[in-house]
C-alpha atoms as a printed R data frame, in Angstrom:
    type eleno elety resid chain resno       x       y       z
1   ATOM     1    CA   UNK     A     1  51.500 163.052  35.510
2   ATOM     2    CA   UNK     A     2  52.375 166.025  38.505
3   ATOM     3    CA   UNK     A     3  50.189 164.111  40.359
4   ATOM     4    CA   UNK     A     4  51.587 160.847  39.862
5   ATOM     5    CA   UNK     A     5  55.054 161.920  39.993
6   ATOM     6    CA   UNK     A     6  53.905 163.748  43.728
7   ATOM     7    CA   UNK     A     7  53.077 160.731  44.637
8   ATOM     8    CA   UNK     A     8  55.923 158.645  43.746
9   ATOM     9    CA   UNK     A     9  57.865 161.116  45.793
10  ATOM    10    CA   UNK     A    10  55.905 160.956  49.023
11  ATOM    11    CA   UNK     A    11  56.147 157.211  49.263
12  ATOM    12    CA   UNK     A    12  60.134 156.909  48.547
13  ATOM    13    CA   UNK     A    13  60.431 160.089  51.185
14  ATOM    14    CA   UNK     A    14  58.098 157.458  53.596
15  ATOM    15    CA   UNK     A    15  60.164 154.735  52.838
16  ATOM    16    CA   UNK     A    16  63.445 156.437  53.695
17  ATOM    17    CA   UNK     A    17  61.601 157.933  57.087
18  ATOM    18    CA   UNK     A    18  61.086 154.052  57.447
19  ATOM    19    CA   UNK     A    19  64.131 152.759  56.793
20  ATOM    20    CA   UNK     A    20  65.776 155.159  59.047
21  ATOM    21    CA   UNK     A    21  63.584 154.281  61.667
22  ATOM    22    CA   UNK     A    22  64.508 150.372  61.680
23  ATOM    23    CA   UNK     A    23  67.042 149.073  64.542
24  ATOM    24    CA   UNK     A    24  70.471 149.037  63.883
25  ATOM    25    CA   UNK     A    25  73.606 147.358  65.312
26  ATOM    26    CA   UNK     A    26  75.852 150.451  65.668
27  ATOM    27    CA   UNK     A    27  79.049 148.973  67.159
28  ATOM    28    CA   UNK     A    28  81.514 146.258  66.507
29  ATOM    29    CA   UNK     A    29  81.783 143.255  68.434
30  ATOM    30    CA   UNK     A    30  85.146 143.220  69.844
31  ATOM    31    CA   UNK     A    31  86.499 139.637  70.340
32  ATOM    32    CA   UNK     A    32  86.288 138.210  74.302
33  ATOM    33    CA   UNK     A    33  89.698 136.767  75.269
34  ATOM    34    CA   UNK     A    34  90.046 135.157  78.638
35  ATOM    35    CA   UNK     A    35  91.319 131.786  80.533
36  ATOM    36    CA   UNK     A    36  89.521 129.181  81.166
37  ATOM    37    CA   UNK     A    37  87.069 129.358  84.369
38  ATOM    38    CA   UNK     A    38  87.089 132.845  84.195
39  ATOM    39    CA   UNK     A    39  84.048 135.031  82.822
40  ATOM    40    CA   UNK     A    40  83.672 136.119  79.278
41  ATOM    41    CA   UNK     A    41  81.785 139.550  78.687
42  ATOM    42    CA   UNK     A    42  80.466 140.096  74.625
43  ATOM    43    CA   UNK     A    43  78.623 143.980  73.992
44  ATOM    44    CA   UNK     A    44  75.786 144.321  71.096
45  ATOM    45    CA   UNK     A    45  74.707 147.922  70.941
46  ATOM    46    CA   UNK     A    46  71.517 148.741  68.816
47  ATOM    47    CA   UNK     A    47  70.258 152.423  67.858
48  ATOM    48    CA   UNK     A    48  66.326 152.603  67.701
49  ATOM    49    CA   UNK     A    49  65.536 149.115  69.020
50  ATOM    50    CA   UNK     A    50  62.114 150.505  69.954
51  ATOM    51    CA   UNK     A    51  59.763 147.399  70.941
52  ATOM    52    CA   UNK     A    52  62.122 145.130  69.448
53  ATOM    53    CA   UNK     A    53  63.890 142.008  70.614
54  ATOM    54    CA   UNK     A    54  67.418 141.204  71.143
55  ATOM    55    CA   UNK     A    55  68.699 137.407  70.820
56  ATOM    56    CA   UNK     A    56  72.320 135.833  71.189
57  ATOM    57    CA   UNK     A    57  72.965 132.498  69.476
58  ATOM    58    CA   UNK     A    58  75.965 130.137  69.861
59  ATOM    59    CA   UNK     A    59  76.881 129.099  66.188
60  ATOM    60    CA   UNK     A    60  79.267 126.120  67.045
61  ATOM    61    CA   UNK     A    61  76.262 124.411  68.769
62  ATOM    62    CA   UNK     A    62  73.421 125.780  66.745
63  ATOM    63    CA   UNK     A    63  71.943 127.336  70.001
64  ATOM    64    CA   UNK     A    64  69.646 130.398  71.303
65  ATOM    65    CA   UNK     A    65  71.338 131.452  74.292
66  ATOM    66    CA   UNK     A    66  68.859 134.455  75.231
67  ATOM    67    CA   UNK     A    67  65.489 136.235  73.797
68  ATOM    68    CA   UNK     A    68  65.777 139.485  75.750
69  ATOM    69    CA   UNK     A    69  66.516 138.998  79.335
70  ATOM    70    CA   UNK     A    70  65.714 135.878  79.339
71  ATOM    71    CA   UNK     A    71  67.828 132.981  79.244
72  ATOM    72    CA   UNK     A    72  67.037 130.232  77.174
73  ATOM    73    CA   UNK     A    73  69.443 127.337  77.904
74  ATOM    74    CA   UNK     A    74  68.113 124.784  80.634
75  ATOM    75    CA   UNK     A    75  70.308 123.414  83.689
76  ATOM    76    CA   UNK     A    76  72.511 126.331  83.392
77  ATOM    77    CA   UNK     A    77  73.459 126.330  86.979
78  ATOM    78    CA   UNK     A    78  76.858 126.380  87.945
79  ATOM    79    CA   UNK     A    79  78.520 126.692  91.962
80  ATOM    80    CA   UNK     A    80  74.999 128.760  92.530
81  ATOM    81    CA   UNK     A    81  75.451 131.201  89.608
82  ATOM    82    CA   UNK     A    82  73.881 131.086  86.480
83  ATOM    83    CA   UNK     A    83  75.980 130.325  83.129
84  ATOM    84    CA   UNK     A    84  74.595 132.871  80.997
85  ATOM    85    CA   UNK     A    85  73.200 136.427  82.045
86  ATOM    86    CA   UNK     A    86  72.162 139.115  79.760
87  ATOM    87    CA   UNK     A    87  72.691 142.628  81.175
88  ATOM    88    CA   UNK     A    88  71.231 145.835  79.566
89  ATOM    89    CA   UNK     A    89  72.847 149.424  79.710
90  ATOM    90    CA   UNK     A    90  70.539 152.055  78.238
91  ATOM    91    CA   UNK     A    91  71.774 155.282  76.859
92  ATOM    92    CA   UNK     A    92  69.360 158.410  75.047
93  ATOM    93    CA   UNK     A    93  68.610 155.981  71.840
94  ATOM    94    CA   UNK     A    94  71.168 152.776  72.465
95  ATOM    95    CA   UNK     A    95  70.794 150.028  74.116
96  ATOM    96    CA   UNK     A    96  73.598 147.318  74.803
97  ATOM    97    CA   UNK     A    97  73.016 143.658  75.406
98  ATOM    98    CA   UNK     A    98  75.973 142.351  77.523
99  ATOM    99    CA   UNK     A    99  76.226 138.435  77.646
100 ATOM   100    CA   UNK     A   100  77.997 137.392  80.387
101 ATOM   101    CA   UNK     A   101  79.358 133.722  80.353
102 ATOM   102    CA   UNK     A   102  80.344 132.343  83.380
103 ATOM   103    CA   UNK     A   103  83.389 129.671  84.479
104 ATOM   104    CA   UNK     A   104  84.609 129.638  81.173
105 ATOM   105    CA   UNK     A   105  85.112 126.062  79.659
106 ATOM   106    CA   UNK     A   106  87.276 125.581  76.435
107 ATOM   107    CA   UNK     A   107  83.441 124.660  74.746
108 ATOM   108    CA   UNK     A   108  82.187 127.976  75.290
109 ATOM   109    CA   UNK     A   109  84.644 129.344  72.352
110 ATOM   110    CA   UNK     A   110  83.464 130.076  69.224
111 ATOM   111    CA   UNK     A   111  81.026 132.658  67.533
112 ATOM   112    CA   UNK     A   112  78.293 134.499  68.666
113 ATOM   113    CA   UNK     A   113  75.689 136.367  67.219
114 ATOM   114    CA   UNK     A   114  73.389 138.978  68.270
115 ATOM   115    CA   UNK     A   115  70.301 139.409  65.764
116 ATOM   116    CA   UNK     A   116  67.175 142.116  65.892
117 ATOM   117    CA   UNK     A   117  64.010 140.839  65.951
118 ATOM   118    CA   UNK     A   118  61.756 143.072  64.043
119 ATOM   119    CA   UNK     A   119  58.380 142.785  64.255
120 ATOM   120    CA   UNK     A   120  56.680 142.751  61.100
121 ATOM   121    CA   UNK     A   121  60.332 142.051  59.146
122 ATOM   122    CA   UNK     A   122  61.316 139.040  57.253
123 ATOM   123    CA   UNK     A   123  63.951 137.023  59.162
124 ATOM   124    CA   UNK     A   124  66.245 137.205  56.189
125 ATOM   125    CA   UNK     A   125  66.331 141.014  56.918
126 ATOM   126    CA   UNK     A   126  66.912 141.064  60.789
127 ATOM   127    CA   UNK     A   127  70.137 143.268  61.704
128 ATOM   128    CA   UNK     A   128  73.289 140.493  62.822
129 ATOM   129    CA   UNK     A   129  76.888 140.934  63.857
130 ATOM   130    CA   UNK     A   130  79.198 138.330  64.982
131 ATOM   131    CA   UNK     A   131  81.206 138.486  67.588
132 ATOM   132    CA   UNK     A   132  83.929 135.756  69.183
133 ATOM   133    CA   UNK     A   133  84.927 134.271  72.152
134 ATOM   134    CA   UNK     A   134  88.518 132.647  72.290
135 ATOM   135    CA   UNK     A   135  88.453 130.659  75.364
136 ATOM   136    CA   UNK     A   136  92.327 130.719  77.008
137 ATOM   137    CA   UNK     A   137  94.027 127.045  77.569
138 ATOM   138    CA   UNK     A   138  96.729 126.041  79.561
139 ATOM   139    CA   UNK     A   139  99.712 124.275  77.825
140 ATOM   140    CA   UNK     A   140  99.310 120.356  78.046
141 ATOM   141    CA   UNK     A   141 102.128 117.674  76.622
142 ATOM   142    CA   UNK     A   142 100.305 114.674  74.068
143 ATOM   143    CA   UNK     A   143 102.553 112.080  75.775
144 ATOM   144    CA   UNK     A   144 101.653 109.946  72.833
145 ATOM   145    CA   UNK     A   145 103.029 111.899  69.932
146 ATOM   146    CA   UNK     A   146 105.818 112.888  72.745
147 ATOM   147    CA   UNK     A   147 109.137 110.826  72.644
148 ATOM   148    CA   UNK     A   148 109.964 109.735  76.119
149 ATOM   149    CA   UNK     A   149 113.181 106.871  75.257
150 ATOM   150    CA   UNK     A   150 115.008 107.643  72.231
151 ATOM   151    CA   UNK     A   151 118.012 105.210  71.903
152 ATOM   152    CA   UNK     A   152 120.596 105.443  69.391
153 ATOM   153    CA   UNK     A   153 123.793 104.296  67.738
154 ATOM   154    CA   UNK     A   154 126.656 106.089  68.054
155 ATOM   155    CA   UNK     A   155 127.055 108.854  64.771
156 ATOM   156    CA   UNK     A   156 123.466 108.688  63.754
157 ATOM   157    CA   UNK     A   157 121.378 111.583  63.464
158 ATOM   158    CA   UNK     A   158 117.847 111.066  65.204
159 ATOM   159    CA   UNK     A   159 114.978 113.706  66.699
160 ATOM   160    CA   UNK     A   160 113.106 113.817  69.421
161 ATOM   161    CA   UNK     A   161 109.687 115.143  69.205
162 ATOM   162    CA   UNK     A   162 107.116 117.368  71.969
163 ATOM   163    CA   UNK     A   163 103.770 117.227  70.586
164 ATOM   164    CA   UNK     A   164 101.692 120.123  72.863
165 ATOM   165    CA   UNK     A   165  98.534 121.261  72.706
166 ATOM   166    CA   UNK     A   166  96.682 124.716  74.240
167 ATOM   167    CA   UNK     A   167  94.834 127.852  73.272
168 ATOM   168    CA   UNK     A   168  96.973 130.053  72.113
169 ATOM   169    CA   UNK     A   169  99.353 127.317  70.325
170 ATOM   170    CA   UNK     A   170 102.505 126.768  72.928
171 ATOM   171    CA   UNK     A   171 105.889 127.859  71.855
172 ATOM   172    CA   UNK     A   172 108.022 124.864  72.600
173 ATOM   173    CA   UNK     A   173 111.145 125.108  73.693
174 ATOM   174    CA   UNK     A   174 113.691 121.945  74.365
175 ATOM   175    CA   UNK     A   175 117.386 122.858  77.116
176 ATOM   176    CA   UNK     A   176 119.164 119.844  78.254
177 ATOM   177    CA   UNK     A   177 118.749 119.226  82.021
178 ATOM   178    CA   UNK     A   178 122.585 119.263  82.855
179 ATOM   179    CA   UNK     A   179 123.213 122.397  81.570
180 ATOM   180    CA   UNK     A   180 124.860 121.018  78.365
181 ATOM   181    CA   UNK     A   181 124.266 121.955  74.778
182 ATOM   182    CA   UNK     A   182 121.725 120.958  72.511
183 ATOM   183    CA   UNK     A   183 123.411 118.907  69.572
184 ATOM   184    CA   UNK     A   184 122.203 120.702  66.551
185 ATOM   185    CA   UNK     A   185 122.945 122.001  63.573
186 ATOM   186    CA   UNK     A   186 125.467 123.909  62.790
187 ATOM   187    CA   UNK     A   187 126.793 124.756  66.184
188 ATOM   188    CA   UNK     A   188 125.612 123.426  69.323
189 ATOM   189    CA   UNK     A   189 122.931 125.845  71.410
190 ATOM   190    CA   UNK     A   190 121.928 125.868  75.041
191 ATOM   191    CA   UNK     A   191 118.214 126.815  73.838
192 ATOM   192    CA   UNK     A   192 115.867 125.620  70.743
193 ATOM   193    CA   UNK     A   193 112.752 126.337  70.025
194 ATOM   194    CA   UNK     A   194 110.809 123.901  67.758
195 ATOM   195    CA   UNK     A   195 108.384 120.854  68.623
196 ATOM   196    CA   UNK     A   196 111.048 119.065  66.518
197 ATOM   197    CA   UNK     A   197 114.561 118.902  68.519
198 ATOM   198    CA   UNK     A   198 117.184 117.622  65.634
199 ATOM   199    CA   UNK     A   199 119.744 115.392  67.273
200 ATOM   200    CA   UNK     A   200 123.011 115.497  64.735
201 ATOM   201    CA   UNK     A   201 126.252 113.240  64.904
202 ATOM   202    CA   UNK     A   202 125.124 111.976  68.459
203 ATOM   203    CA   UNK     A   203 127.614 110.715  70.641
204 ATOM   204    CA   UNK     A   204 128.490 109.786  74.649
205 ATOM   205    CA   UNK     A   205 128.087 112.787  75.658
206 ATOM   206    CA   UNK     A   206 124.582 113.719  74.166
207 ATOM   207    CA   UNK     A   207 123.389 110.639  76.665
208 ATOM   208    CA   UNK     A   208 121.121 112.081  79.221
209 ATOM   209    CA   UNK     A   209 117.589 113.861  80.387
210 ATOM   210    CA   UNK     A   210 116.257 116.389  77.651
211 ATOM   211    CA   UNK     A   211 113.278 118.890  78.787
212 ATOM   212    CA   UNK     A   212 110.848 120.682  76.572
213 ATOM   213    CA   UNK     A   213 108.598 123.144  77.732
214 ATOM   214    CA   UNK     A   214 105.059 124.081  76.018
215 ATOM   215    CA   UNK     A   215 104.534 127.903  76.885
216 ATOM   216    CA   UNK     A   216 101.919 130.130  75.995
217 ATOM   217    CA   UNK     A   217 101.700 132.749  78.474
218 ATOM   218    CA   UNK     A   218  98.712 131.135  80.489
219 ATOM   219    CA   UNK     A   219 100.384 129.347  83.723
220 ATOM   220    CA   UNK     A   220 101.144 126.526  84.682
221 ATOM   221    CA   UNK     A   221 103.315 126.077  81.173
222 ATOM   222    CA   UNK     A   222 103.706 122.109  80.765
223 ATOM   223    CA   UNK     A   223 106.646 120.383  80.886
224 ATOM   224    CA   UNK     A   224 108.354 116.860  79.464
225 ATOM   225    CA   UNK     A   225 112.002 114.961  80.211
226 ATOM   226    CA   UNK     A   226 112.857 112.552  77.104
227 ATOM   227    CA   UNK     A   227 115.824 110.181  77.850
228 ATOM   228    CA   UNK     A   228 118.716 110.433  75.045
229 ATOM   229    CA   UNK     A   229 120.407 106.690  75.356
230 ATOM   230    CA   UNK     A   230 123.562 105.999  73.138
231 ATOM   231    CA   UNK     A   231 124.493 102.402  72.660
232 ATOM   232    CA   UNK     A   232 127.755 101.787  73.961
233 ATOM   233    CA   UNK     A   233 130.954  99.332  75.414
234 ATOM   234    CA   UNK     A   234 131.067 100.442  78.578
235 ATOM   235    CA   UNK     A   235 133.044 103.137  80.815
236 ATOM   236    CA   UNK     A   236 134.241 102.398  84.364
237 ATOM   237    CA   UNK     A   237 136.112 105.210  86.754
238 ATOM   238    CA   UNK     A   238 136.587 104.902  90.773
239 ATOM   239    CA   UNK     A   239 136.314 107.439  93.444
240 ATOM   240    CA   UNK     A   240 139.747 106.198  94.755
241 ATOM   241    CA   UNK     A   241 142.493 104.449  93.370
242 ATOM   242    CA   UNK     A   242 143.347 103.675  97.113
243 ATOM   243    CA   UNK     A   243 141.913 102.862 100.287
244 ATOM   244    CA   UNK     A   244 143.621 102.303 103.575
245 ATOM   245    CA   UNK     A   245 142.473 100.798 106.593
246 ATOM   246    CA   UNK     A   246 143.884  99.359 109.918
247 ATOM   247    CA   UNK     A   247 143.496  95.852 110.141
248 ATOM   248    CA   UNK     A   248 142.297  93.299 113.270
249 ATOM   249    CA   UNK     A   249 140.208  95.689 114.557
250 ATOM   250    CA   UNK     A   250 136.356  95.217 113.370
251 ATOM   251    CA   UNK     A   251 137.178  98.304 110.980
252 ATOM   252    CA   UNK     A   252 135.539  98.057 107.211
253 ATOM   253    CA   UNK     A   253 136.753  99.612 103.709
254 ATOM   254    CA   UNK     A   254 135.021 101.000 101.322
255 ATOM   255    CA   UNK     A   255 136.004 100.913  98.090
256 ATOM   256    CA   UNK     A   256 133.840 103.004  95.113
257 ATOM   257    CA   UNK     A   257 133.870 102.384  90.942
258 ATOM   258    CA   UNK     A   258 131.520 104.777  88.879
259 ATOM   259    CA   UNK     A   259 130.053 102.297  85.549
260 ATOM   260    CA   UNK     A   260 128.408 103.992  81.836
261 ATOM   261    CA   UNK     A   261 127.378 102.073  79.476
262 ATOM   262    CA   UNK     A   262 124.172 101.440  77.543
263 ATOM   263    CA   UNK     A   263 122.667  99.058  77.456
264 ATOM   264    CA   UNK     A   264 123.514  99.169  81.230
265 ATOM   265    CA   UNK     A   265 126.408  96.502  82.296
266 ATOM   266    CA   UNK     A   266 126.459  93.696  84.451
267 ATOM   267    CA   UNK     A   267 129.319  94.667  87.330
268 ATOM   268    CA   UNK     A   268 131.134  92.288  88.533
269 ATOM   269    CA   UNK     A   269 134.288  92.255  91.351
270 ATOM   270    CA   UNK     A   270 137.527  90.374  91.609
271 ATOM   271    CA   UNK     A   271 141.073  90.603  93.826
272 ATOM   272    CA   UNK     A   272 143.926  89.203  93.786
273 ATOM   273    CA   UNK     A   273 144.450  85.978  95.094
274 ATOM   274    CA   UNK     A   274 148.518  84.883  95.233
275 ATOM   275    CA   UNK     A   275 149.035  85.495  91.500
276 ATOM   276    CA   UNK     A   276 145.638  85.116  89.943
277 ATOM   277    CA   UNK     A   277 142.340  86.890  90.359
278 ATOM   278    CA   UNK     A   278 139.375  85.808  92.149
279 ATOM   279    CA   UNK     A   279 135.697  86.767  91.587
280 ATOM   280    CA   UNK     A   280 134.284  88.161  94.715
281 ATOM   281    CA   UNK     A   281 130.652  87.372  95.764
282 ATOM   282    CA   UNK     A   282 128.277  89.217  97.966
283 ATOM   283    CA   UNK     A   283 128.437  87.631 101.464
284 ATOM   284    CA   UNK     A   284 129.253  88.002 105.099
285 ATOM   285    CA   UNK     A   285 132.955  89.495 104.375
286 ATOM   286    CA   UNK     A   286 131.890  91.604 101.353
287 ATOM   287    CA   UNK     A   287 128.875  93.857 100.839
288 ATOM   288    CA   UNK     A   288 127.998  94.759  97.599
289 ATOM   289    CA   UNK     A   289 125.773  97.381  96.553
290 ATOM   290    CA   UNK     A   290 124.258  99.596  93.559
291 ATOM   291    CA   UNK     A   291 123.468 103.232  94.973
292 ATOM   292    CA   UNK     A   292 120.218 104.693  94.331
293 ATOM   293    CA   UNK     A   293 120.254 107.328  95.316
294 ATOM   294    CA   UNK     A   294 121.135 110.777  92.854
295 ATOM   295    CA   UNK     A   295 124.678 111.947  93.331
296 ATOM   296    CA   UNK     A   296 126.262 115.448  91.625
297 ATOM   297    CA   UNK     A   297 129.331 113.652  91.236
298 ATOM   298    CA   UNK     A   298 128.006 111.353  88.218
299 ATOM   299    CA   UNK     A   299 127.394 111.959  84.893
300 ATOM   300    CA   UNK     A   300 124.606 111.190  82.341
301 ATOM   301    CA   UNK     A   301 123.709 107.849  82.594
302 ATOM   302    CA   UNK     A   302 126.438 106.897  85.323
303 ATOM   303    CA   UNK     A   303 125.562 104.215  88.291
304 ATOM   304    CA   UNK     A   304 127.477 104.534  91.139
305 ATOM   305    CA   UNK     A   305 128.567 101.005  92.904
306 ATOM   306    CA   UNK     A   306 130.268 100.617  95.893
307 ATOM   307    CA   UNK     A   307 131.808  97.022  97.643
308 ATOM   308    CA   UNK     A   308 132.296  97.511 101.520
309 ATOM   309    CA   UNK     A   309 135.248  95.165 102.626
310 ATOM   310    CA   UNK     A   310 134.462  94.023 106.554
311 ATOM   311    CA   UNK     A   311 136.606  93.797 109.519
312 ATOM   312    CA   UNK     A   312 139.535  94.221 107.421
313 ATOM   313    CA   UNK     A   313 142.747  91.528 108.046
314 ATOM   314    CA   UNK     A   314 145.982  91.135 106.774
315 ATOM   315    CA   UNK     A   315 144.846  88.845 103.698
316 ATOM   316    CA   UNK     A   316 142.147  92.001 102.655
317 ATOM   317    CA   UNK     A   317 145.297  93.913 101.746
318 ATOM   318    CA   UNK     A   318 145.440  93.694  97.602
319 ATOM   319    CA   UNK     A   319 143.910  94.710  94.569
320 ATOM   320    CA   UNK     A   320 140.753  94.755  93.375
321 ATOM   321    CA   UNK     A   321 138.901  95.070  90.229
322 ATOM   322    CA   UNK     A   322 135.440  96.651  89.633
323 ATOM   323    CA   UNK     A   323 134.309  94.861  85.774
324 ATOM   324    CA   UNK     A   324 131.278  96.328  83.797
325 ATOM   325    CA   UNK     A   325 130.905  94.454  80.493
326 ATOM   326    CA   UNK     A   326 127.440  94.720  77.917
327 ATOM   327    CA   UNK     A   327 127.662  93.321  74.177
328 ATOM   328    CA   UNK     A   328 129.295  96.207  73.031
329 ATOM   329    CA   UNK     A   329 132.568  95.453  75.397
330 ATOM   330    CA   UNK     A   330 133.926  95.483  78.584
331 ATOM   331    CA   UNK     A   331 136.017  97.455  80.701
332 ATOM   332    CA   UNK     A   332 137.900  97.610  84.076
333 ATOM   333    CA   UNK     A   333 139.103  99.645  86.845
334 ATOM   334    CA   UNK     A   334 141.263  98.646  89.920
335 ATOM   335    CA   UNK     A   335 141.391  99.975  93.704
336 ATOM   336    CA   UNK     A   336 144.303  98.854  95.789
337 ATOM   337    CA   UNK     A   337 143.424  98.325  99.751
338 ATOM   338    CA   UNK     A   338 146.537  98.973 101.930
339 ATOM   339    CA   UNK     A   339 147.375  98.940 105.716
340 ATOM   340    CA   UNK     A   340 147.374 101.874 107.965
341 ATOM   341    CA   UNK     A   341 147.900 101.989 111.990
342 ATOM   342    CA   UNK     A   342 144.948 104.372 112.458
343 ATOM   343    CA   UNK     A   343 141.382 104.026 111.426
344 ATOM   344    CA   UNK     A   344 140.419 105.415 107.878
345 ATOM   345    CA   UNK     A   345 136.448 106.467 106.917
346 ATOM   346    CA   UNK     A   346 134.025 108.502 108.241
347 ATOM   347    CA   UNK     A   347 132.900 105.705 110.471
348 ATOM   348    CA   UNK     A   348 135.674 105.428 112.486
349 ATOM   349    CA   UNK     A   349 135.610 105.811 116.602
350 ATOM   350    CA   UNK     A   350 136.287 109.544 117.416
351 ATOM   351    CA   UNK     A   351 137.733 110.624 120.947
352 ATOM   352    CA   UNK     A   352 135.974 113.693 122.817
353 ATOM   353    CA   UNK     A   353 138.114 116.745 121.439
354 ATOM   354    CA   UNK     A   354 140.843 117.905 122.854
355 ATOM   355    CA   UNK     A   355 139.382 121.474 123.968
356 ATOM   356    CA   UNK     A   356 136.388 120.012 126.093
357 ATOM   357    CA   UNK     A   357 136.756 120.821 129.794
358 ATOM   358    CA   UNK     A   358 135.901 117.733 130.979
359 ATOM   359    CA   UNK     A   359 138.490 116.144 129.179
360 ATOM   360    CA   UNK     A   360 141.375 117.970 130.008
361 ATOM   361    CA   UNK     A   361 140.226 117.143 133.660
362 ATOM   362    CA   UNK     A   362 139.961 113.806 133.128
363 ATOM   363    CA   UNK     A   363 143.412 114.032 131.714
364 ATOM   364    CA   UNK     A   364 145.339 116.160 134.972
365 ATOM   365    CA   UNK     A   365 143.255 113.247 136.675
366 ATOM   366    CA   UNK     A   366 144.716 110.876 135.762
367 ATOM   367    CA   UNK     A   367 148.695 112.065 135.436
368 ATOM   368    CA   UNK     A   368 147.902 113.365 138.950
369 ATOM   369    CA   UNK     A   369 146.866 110.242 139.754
370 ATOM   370    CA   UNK     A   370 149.700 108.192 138.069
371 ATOM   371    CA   UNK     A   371 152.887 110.766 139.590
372 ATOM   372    CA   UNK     A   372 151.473 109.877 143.032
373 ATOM   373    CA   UNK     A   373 151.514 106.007 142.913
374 ATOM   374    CA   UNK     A   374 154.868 106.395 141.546
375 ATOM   375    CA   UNK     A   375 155.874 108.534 144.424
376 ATOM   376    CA   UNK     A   376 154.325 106.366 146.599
377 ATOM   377    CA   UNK     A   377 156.176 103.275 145.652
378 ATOM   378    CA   UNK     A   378 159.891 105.312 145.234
C-alpha cells in the first residue's frame, strides 16, 4: 500500500510539473479601434510557448489568417504592402504575436482569435482568447429611408425622418437652415437631436429647407436638406409701391412683386387702362421675368418676379398689378409708375463727377469760351 500510495504521488506531482509546463495565453486581448484605411494592431502574449505554434483566425469568415509567421491568406497584396503581417516581440519566457492589418476596410471587423498549437494536445484543449477589431465608419445618409419633400396641410402634425448609417451609430441632429426654430413639442428649439424630427401644428412659417446632420466623431459627418412645403392660397408683397421714371427718353422701369404660395402660383400682370384693367403680356414694351437667382431679401419658399417697363411714355404712367393665384386662392399687389424730370434706376446715364480735373477744365473752357463771343459781339 506505501508503495502504491508513493506512487500515486509521483505521477500527480508529474502531472502538475506538466501542466505547468503547457503554453499559456497570459494577457488580455484589448479591443483594436481605428478608421477605416488605417492599420489595426491585435497583441497575443503566451508564457512557455516552447516549440509551439501560434495561429490567428478570423471568425466572421471562418478563416486562418497566420500559422506562425507565415501568412496564410492568398492575393493579400495591397498598394505594395501586404494585408496581414505577424510580428513577434520576445521577452525572458513571453512571446507576443502582433497581427497587423493593413488599409482597414469595414470587412475586416469582427473577432479574432489566437489559439496554441500544442504538439501532442487534443485540439479541444489548445489555449484561445478572443480579441476584436471594430473597424471606424464615416457617417453616410440612407436617402431612401430619408425624407427629402414633405408637404403638408396647414395644422397637421407630420415628421420628417434621417435614416444614417456608420460605425459608431451617428448622433443625428436636425437645425432649420434659416436660423428659425424647430416646431416641436412643447416649445419650439433651435436644435433636436433624434433621427425622428416631430413637426407639430405646422404652419406658413415652418415652410422651408430643414438639415440633419449624422455625426459620430469620424469626419466628414454627413449631411441632408428635407424641404418642409405647406399647402397654401397664396402671398404677394412688392419691393416698391412706387416707381418713377422720366419719360420720352429710351429710359425703362422696373417694377418688383415678391409671390408664396404652395403649390407655387401662376403670376400674372395687369394696368390700368382708362377705367378698367388690362392683362399685360411679355413683348417688345414689357419684359417679364422670374429671378433665379438666391436673394437674402426672400423668405422660405418666396420667388422673386420682376416686369421691366421700356422706354417709358406718357401712357406707361398708371397702376399696375402683380396676380399670383393656385387652387387654394389668389391674391394681389399693386405698383404705381409715375413721372419724374430726371432719370430713376441704377441704369441711368451718369456725368463724370464733379471733382475730376478734367472736368472742371472742360467747364472754365467753355464759360471762357462763351464770355468772349459775347464780348466779341457787344
Amino acid at each position: 500500500m506505501a508503495f502504491l500510495g508513493t506512487v500515486l504521488i509521483t505521477a500527480l506531482s508529474l502531472a502538475c510539473y506538466v501542466s505547468a509546463q503547457q503554453p499559456e495565453i497570459v494577457d488580455e486581448i484589448w479591443p483594436e479601434v481605428q478608421p477605416i484605411g488605417r492599420t489595426g494592431r491585435i497583441n497575443c502574449t503566451v508564457a512557455r510557448l516552447g516549440e509551439n505554434t501560434v495561429t490567428w483566425y478570423h471568425e466572421q469568415y471562418s478563416q486562418t489568417i497566420s500559422v506562425g509567421e507565415t501568412i496564410e491568406v492568398k492575393n493579400d497584396i495591397l498598394g505594395g504592402l501586404r494585408k496581414y503581417e505577424v510580428q513577434i516581440r520576445r521577452t525572458v519566457d513571453r512571446v507576443t504575436y502582433m497581427l497587423v492589418i493593413r488599409r482597414l476596410r469595414q470587412q475586416d471587423a469582427g473577432n479574432y482569435t489566437c489559439t496554441v498549437r500544442i504538439q501532442s494536445v487534443s485540439d479541444n484543449q489548445w489555449p484561445r482568447k478572443r480579441g476584436s477589431l471594430i473597424v471606424q465608419v464615416a457617417p453616410t445618409i440612407r436617402a431612401g429611408d430619408t425624407t427629402a419633400v414633405l408637404q403638408v396641410n396647414r395644422g397637421e402634425n407630420s415628421s420628417l425622418q434621417c435614416a444614417a448609417t456608420g460605425i459608431p451609430y451617428p448622433n443625428i441632429t436636425w437645425t432649420r437652415s434659416d436660423g428659425g426654430l424647430l416646431p416641436v413639442i412643447p416649445n419650439p428649439v433651435a436644435q433636436y437631436r433624434s433621427p425622428q424630427l416631430p413637426l407639430v401644428n405646422v404652419d406658413i412659417q415652418h415652410m422651408g429647407v430643414y438639415r440633419c446632420v449624422a455625426d459620430n466623431n469620424i469626419k466628414p459627418p454627413a449631411e441632408h436638406l428635407a424641404e418642409v412645403l405647406v399647402f397654401h392660397a397664396p402671398k404677394t408683397r412688392v419691393v416698391q409701391d412706387s416707381v418713377g421714371q422720366a419719360q420720352n427718353r429710351r429710359f425703362h422701369a422696373k417694377i418688383e412683386c415678391i409671390v408664396q404660395g404652395h403649390p407655387e402660383p401662376t403670376v400674372t400682370w395687369e394696368r390700368v387702362v382708362n377705367t378698367g384693367r388690362v392683362r399685360i403680356t411679355d413683348d417688345d414694351k414689357f419684359d417679364i421675368n422670374k429671378q433665379t437667382t438666391d436673394n437674402q431679401n426672400l423668405k422660405a419658399m418666396e420667388q422673386w418676379y420682376t416686369m421691366k417697363i421700356k422706354n417709358v411714355q406718357a401712357n406707361d404712367y398708371t397702376t399696375y398689378f402683380c396676380i399670383a393665384e393656385n387652387n387654394f386662392g389668389k391674391s394681389n399687389s399693386t405698383i404705381v409708375l409715375f413721372e419724374t424730370t430726371e432719370c430713376q434706376g441704377p441704369n441711368c446715364p451718369s456725368l463724370p463727377p464733379s471733382s475730376s480735373p478734367s472736368f472742371i477744365l472742360t467747364l472754365m473752357t467753355t464759360l471762357l469760351v462763351t464770355m468772349v463771343h459775347v464780348l466779341v459781339h457787344l
